[in-house]
C-alpha positions in Angstrom: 8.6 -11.2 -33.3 9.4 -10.1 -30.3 10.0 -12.9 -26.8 10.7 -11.9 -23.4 13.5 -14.1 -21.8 13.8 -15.0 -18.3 17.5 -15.5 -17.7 18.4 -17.6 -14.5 20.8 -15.7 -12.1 24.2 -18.1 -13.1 23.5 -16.7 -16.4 22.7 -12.9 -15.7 26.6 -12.0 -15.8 26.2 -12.3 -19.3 23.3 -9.9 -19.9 24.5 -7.1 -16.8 22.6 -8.3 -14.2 19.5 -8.5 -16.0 16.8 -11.4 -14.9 14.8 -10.7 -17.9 15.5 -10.1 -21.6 13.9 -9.0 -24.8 14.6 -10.6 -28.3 13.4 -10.8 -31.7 13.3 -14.8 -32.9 11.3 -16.9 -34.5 12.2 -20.3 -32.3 14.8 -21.3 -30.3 17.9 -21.8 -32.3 17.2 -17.9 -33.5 16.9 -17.4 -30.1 20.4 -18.7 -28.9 21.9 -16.9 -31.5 19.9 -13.5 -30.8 21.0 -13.6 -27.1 24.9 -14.3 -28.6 24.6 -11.2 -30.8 23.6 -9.1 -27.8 25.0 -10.6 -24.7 28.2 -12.5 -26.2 29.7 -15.5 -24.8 25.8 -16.8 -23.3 26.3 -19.3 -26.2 28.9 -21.3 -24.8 27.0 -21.4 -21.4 23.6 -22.9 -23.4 25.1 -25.1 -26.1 27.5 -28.0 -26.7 30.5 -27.5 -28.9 28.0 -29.3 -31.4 25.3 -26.1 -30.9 22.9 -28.5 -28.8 21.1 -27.5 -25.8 23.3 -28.7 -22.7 21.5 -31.4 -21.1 21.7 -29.4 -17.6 19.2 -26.5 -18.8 15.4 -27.0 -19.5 14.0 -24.5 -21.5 10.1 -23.4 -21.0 8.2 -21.8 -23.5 4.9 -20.5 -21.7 5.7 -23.1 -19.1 5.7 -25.7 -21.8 8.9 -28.1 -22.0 10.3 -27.6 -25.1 11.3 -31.5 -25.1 8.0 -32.0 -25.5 7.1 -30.2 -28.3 9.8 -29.4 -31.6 12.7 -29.1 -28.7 15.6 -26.1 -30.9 13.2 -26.2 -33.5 10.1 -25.3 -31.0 8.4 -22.0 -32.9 8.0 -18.7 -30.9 5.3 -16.1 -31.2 4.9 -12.5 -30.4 5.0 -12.0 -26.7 6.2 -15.5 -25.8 7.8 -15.9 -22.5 11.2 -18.3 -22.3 12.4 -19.4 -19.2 15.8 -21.1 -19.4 16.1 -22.8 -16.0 19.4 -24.8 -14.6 18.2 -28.5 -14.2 17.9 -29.6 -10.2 20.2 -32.6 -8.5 20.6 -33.7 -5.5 19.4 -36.0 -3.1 
């Protein structure tokens, strides 16, 4: 199935300038590896040396947290949308 990918602009060096991406995954850990295959080294930039998530990126699936619903494991479907969005600080 195929997801569109919004990639935040830190991130777009990877993928040649692009701000949006096109992958075939059926959830989220397919999807890290997916964007790996075709835009190598993004890995690093999502995931811990022990393949989780980095704590500074939230990760949307039609808007919806993926915390809050199977988090890696979430399941995608045809014509999803992924944002992957750099987590705010400040004050």
């Amino acid at each position: 199935m195929t997801v569109k990918v919004l990639i935040p602009t830190p991130l777009q060096k990877f993928t040649s300038g692009e701000a949006s991406v096109e992958c075939d995954a059926e959830n989220i850990n397919a999807l890290v590896e997916a964007l790996e295959a075709n835009f190598s080294g993004i890995k690093a930039r999502l995931c811990d040396e022990n393949g989780k998530l980095r704590r500074f990126l939230n990760f949307y699936v039609n808007e919806e947290d993926i915390r809050f619903l199977e988090n890696q494991d979430t399941e995608l479907s045809d014509g999803d949308e992924i944002s992957i969005v750099p987590a705010v600080a400040g004050g």
